[in-house]
C-alpha positions as CSV (number, residue, x, y, z in Angstrom):
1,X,-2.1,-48.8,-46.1
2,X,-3.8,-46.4,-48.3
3,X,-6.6,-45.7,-45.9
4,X,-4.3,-44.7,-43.3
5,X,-2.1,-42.3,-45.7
6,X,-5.5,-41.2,-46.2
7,X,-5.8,-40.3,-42.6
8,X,-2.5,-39.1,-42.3
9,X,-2.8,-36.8,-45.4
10,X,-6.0,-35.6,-44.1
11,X,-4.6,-35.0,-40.3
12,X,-2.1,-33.0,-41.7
13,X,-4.5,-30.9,-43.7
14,X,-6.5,-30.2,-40.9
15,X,-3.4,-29.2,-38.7
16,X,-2.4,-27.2,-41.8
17,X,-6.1,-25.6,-42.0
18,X,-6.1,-24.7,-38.3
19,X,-2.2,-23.3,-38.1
20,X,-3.4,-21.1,-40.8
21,X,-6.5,-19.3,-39.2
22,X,-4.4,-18.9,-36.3
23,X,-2.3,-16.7,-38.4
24,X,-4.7,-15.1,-40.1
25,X,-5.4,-11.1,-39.2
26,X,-8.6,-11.9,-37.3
27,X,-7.3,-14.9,-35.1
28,X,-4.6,-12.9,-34.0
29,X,-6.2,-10.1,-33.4
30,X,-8.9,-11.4,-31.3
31,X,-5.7,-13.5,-29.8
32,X,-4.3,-9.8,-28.7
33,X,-7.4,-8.4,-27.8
34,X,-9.1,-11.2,-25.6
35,X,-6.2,-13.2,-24.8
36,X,-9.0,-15.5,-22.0
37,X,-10.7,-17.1,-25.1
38,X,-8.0,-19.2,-25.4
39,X,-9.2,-21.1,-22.1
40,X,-12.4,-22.2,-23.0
41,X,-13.7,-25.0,-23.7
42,X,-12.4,-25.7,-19.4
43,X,-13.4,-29.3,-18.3
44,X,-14.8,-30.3,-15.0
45,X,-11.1,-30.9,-13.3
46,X,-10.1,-27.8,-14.4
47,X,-12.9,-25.6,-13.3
48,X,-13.0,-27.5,-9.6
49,X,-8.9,-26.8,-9.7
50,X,-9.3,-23.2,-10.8
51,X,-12.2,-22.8,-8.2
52,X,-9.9,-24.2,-5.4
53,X,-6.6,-21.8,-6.1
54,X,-9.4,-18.8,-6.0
55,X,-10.6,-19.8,-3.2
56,X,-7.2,-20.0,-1.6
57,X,-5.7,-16.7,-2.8
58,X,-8.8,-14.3,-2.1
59,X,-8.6,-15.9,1.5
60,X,-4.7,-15.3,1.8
61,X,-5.0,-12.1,0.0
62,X,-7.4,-10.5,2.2
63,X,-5.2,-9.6,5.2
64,X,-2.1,-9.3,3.1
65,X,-3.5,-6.9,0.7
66,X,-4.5,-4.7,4.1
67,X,-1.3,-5.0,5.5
68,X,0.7,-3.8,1.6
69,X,-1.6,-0.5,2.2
70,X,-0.4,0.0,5.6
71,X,2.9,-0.6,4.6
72,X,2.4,2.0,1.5
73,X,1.2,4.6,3.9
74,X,-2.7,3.6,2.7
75,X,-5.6,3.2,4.9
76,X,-5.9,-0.5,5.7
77,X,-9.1,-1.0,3.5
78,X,-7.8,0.4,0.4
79,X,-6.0,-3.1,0.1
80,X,-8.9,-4.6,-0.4
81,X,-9.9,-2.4,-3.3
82,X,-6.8,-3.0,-4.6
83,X,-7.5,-6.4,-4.4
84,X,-10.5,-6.7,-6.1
85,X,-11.1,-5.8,-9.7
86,X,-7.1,-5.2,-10.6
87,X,-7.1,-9.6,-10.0
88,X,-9.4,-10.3,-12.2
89,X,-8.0,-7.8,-15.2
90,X,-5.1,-9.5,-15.0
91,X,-5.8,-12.8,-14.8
92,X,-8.1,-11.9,-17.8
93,X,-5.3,-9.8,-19.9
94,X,-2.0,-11.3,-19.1
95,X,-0.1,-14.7,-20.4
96,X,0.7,-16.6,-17.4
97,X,-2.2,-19.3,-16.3
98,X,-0.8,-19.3,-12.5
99,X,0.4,-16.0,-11.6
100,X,-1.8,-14.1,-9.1
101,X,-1.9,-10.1,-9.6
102,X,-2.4,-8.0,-6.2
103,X,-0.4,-5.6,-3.7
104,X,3.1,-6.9,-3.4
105,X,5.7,-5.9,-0.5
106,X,8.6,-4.2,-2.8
107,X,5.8,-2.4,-4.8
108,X,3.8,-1.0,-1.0
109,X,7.5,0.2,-0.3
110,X,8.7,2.2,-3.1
111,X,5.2,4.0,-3.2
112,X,5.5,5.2,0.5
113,X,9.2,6.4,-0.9
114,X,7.8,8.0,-3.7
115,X,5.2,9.7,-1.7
116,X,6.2,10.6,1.8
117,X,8.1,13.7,1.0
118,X,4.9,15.1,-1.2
119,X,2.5,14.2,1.2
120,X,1.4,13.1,4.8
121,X,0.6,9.1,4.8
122,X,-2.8,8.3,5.1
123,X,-4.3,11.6,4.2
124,X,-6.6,13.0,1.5
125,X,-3.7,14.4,-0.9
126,X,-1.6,11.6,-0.1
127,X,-4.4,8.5,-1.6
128,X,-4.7,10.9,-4.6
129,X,-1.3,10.9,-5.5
130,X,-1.2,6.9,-4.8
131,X,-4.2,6.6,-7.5
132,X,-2.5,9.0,-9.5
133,X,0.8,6.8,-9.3
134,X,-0.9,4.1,-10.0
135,X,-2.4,5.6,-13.2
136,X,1.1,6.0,-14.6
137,X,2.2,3.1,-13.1
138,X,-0.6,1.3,-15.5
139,X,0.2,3.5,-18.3
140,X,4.2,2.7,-18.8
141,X,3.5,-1.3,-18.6
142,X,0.4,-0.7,-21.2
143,X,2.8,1.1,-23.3
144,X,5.7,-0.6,-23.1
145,X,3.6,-4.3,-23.9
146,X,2.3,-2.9,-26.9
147,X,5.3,-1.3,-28.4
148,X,6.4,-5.0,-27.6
149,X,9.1,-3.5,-25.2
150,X,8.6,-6.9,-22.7
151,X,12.5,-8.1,-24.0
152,X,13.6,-4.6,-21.9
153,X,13.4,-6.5,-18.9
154,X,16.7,-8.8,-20.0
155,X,19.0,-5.7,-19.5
156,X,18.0,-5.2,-16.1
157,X,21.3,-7.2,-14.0
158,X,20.3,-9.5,-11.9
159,X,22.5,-9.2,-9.1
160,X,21.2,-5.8,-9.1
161,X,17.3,-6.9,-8.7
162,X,18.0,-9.4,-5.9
163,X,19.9,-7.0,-4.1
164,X,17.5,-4.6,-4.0
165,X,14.6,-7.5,-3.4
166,X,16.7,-8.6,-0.2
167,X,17.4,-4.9,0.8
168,X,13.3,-4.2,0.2
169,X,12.5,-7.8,2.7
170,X,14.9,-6.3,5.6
171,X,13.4,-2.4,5.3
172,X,10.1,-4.7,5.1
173,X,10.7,-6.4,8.1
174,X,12.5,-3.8,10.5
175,X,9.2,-1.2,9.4
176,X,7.0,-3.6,11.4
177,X,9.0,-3.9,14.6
178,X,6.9,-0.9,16.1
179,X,3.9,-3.0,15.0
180,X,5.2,-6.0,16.7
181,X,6.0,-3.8,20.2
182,X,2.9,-1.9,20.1
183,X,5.0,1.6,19.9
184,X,4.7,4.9,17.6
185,X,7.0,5.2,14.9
186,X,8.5,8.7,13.8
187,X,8.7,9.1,10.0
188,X,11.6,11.3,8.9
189,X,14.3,11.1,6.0
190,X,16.7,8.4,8.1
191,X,14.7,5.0,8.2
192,X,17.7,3.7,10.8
193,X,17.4,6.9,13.2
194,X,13.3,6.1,13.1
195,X,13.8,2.0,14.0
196,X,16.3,3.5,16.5
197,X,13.2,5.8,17.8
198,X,11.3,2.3,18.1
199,X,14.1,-0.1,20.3
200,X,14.4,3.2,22.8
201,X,10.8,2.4,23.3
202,X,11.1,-1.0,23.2
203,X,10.7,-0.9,27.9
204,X,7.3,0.5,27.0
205,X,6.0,-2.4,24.5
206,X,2.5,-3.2,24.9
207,X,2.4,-6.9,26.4
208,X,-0.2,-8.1,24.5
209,X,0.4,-6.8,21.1
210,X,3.7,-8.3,21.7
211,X,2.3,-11.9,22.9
212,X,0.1,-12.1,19.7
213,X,2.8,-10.8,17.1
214,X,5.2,-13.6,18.6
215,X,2.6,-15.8,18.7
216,X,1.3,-16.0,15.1
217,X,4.6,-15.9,14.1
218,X,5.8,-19.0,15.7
219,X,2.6,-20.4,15.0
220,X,3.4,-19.8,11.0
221,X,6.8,-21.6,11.2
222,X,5.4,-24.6,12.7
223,X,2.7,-24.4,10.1
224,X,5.0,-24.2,7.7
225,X,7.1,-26.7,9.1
226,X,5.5,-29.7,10.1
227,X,2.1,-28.9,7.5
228,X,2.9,-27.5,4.5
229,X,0.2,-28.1,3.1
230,X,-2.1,-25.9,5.3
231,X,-2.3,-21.9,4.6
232,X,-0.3,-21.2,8.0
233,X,-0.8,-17.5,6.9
234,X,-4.8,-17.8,7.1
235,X,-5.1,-19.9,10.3
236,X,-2.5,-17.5,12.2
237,X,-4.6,-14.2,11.2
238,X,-7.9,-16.1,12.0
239,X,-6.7,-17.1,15.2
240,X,-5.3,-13.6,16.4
241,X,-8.0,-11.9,15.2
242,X,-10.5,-14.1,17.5
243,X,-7.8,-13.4,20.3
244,X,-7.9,-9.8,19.8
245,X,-11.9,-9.7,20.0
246,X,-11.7,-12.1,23.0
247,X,-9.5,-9.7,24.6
248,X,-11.1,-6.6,23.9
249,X,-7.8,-5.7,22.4
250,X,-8.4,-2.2,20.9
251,X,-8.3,0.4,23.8
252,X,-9.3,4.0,22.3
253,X,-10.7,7.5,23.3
254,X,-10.8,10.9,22.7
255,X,-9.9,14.0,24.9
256,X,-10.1,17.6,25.0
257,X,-6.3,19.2,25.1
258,X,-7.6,21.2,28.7
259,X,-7.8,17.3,30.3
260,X,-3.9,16.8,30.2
261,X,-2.8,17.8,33.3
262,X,1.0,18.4,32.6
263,X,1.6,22.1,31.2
264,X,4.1,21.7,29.4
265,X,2.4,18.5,27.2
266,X,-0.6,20.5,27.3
267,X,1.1,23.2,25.5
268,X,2.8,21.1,22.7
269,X,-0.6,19.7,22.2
270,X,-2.1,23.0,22.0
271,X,0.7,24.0,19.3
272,X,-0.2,21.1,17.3
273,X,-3.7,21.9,16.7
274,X,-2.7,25.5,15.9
275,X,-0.2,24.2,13.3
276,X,-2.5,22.2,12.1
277,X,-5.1,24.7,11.2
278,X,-2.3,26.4,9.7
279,X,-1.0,23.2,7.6
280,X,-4.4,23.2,6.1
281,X,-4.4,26.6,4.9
282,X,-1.8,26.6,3.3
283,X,-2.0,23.4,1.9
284,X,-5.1,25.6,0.1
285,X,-2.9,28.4,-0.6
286,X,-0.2,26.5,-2.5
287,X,-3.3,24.6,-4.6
288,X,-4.7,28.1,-5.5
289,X,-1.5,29.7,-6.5
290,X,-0.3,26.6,-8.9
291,X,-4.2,26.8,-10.2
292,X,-3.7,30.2,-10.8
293,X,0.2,29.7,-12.4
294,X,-1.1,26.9,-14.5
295,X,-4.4,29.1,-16.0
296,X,-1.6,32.0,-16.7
297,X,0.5,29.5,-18.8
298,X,-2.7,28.3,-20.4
299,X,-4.1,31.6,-21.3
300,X,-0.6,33.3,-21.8
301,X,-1.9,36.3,-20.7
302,X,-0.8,38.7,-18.1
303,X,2.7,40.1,-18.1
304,X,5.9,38.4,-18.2
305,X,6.9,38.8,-14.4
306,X,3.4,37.7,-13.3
307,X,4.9,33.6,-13.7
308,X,8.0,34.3,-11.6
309,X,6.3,36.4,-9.5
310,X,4.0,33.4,-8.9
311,X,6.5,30.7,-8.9
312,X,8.6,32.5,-6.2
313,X,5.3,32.6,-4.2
314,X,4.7,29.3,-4.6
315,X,8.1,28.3,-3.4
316,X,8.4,30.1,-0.2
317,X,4.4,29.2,0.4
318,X,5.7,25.6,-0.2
319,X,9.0,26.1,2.4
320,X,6.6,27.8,4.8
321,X,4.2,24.0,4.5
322,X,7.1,22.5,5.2
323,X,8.8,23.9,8.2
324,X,5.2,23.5,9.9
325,X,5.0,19.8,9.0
326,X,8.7,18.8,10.0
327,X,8.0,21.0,13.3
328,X,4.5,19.1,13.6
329,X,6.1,15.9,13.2
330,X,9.0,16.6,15.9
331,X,6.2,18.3,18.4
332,X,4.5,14.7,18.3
333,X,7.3,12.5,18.6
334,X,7.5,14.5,21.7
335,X,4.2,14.2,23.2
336,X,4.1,10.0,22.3
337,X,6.8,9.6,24.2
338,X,5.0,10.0,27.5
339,X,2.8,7.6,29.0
340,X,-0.2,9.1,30.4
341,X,-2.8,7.8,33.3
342,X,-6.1,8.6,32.5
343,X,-7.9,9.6,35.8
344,X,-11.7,9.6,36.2
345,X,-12.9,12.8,38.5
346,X,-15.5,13.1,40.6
347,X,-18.9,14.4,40.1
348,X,-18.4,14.2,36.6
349,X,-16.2,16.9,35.8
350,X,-14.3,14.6,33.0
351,X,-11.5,12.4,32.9
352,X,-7.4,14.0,33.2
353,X,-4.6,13.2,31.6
354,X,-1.5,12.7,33.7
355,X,1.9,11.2,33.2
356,X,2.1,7.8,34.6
357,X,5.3,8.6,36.4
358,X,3.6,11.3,38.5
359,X,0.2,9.7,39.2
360,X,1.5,7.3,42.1
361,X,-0.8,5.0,44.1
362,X,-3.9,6.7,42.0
363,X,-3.5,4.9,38.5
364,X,-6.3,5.8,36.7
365,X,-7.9,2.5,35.1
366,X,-4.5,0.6,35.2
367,X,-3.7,1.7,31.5
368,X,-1.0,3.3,30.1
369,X,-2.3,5.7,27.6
370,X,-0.2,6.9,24.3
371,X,-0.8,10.3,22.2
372,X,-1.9,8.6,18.1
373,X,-2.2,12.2,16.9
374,X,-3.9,15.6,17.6
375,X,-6.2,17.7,16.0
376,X,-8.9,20.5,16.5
377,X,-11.3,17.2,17.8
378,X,-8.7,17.0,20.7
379,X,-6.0,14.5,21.9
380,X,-7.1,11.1,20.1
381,X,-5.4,8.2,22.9
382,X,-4.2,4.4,22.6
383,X,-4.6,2.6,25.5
384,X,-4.3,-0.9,24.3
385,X,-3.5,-2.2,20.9
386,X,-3.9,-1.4,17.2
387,X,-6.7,-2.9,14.9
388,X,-8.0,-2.2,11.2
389,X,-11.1,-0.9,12.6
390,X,-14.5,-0.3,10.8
391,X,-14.3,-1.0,7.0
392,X,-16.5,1.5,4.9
393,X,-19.2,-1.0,3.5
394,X,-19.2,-1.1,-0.4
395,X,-16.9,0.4,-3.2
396,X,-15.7,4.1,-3.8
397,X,-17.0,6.2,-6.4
398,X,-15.3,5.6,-9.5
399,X,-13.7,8.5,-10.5
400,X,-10.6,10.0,-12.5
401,X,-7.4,10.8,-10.6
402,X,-6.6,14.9,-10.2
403,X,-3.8,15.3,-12.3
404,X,-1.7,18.1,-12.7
405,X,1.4,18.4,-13.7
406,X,3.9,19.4,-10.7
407,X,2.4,16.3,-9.0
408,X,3.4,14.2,-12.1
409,X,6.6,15.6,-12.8
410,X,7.6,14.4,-9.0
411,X,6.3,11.2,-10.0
412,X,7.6,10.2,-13.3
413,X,11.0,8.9,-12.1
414,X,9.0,6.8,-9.7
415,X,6.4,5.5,-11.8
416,X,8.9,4.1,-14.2
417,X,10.6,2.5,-11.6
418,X,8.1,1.0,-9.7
419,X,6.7,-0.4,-13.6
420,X,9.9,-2.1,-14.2
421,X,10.4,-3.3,-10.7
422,X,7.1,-4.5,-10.4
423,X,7.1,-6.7,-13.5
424,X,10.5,-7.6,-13.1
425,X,9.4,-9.7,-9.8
426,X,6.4,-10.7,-11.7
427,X,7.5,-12.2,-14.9
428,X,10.5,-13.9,-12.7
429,X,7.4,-15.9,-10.4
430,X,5.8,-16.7,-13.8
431,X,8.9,-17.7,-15.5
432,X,9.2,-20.4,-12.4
433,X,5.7,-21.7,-12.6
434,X,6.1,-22.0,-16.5
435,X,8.6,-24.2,-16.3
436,X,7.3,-26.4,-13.9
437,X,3.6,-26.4,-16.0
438,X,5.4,-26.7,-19.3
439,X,3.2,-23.2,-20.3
440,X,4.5,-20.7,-22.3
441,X,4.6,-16.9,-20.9
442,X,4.2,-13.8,-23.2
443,X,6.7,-10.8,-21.6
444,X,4.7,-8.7,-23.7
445,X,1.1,-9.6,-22.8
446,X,2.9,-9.8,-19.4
447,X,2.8,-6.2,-19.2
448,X,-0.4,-5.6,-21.0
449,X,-2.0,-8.0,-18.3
450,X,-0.6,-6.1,-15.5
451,X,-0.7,-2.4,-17.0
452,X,-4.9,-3.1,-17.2
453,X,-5.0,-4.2,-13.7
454,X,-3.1,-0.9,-12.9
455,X,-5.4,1.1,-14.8
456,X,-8.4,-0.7,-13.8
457,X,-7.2,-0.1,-9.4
């Protein structure tokens, strides 16, 4: 009897020992600062489970975090950067021991939103201002974890955030029907009149982009049906993408604007190369005169009407950009709607460019050719379907985001929006998984966790 009061007496002194260095200063600072120490010491089950669900994700992530960039308006491969490091900073920084941190549908969405109207997907400007967005993005969650802000989340209504997630899944789904049919897509300010753009086309749907989009998707509900257990998501992209190189699925070439035939195509492609020259110069026009506005706020020199001189310069510069782009965008929603027959002359003179209603008995190669885009190279042409294409080997040059403040006043709104969405849906999954592990989750290292992995992409 007393040996075990003894014991007891001494258990509890130990507990008491131990519950107070965890609240000493040091503990919980190290606690804050390197939340991952808390792992260790990780036992052989854990480290072959841990290895497995790594395994898993980085497989599964690999063609979804390519298809969240296209969906954002990225190039395919910057899904795999976003993939990458931002993972592991999470995983390192946040609270929850299951929750996976990479590209997410609702999150791809609201950035091609945020950006569309600043920018032209895909291009130069446009990735800066993602990074940029991304920055702030980083910044709000970083700032609202530490000001232990993660209880902001409760006055968000529910209703309200499953609404908008179910609203986000359709506009998610109905954005890849032109994917599905293998047709060109207009972007303008109605997303409705644009899938309208796509079922008008839907008589000119490339077959076999069509046979493989139907294909992996049945083959993921069977999956998903009658194995569960398997990563139907994995197997179906593995087994398209050996179909598509079996195939020779990707048709592609390049022609001069003199090879189309048809004079009145040939002339809208001839107007889009001007207007593109002209996009670009004063795309470099408007950056020199809000350089030049933002020195003469800097320096407050000059005279008074110099900054409303400027502005107003700026304005109609900016009004001038976009009439050209809206008229750009319109000239090639004309010119991909006609399918073209690409017909190989004789003694070398070059291959023509004719529409595949007037070409007849002489059908070129038996393809029906589709305008991509246009610029001073020439007429850039798909003749079969659509693939990621070559990946740049290696990582990009790290390197801060431009920032300048027109570009982050358009963004702020969005930023804080996307932050709030974007951990809403994530402390919601690890909420679910921490009830069924019996783990507890931190809001507030929540949004540390996933601010870093912002800030680190």
């Amino acid at each position: 009897m007393g040996s075990d009061a003894a014991s007891a007496a001494r258990s509890r002194s130990d507990a008491s020992a131990a519950a107070a260095r965890a609240r000493s200063p040091m503990m919980r600072l190290r606690a804050a600062l390197l939340p991952f120490l808390a792992w260790f010491p990780l036992g052989p089950a854990q480290l072959r489970a841990d290895l497995l669900a790594g395994i898993t994700v980085a497989l599964i992530l690999v063609p979804q975090s390519m298809a969240y960039a296209q969906l954002a308006g990225m190039p395919a491969y910057y899904g795999l950067y976003a993939a990458f490091l931002p993972v592991a900073v999470g995983a390192l920084w946040g609270s929850s021991r299951q929750l996976a941190t990479g590209p997410v549908a609702i999150v791809a969405l609201l950035t091609a939103s945020a950006l569309a109207p600043l920018a032209a997907p895909g291009s130069t400007q446009y990735i800066a201002l993602a990074i940029m967005l991304a920055a702030m993005v980083g910044v709000i969650q970083l700032a609202l974890g530490l000001f232990r802000l993660g209880t902001i989340v409760n006055l968000l209504s529910h209703p309200v955030i499953l609404g908008f997630t179910n609203a986000a899944a359709i506009i998610i789904a109905l954005s890849q029907l032109n994917k599905v049919l293998g047709v060109p897509m207009s972007r303008s300010d109605s997303f409705l009149v644009d899938i309208a753009g796509v079922l008008r086309q839907a008589g000119d749907a490339h077959l076999p982009t069509l046979a493989i989009g139907l294909a992996s998707l049945g083959l993921m509900l069977a999956l998903r049906r009658w194995l569960p257990r398997w990563p139907n998501v994995l197997i179906a992209v593995a087994l398209a993408t050996l179909a598509s190189w079996a195939i020779g699925f990707e048709r592609k070439a390049t022609l001069a604007v003199e090879a189309i035939d048809d004079p009145q195509a040939r002339a809208v492609a001839a107007e889009l190369v001007d207007a593109r020259r002209e996009i670009d110069a004063l795309a470099e026009q408007l950056a020199e005169l809000r350089g030049r506005l933002r020195e003469l706020r800097r320096s407050e020199a000059g005279t008074p009407a110099q900054v409303p001189t400027l502005e107003y310069a700026i304005e109609m510069t900016r009004l001038q950009l976009d009439g050209l782009q809206h008229d750009s965008k319109e000239r090639l929603k004309r010119l991909r709607a006609i399918p073209f027959a690409r017909i190989s002359n004789e003694g070398g003179a070059g291959d023509t460019l004719m529409r595949a209603a007037d070409a007849g008995s002489d059908g070129g190669d038996g393809r029906r050719w589709r305008v991509e885009r246009v610029d001073a190279a020439g007429v850039h042409l798909m003749g079969g379907g659509e693939v990621v294409g070559a990946i740049p080997s290696g990582l990009p040059a790290f390197a801060a985001p431009q920032l300048s403040w027109d570009s982050f006043s358009s963004l702020v709104t969005a930023a804080i929006v996307i932050a709030l969405i974007a951990f809403m849906e994530s402390i919601s999954i690890a909420k679910a998984m921490a009830a069924r592990t019996r783990d507890r989750v931190d809001p507030n290292q929540e949004l540390i966790g996933q601010g870093l992995a912002n800030l680190a992409g």
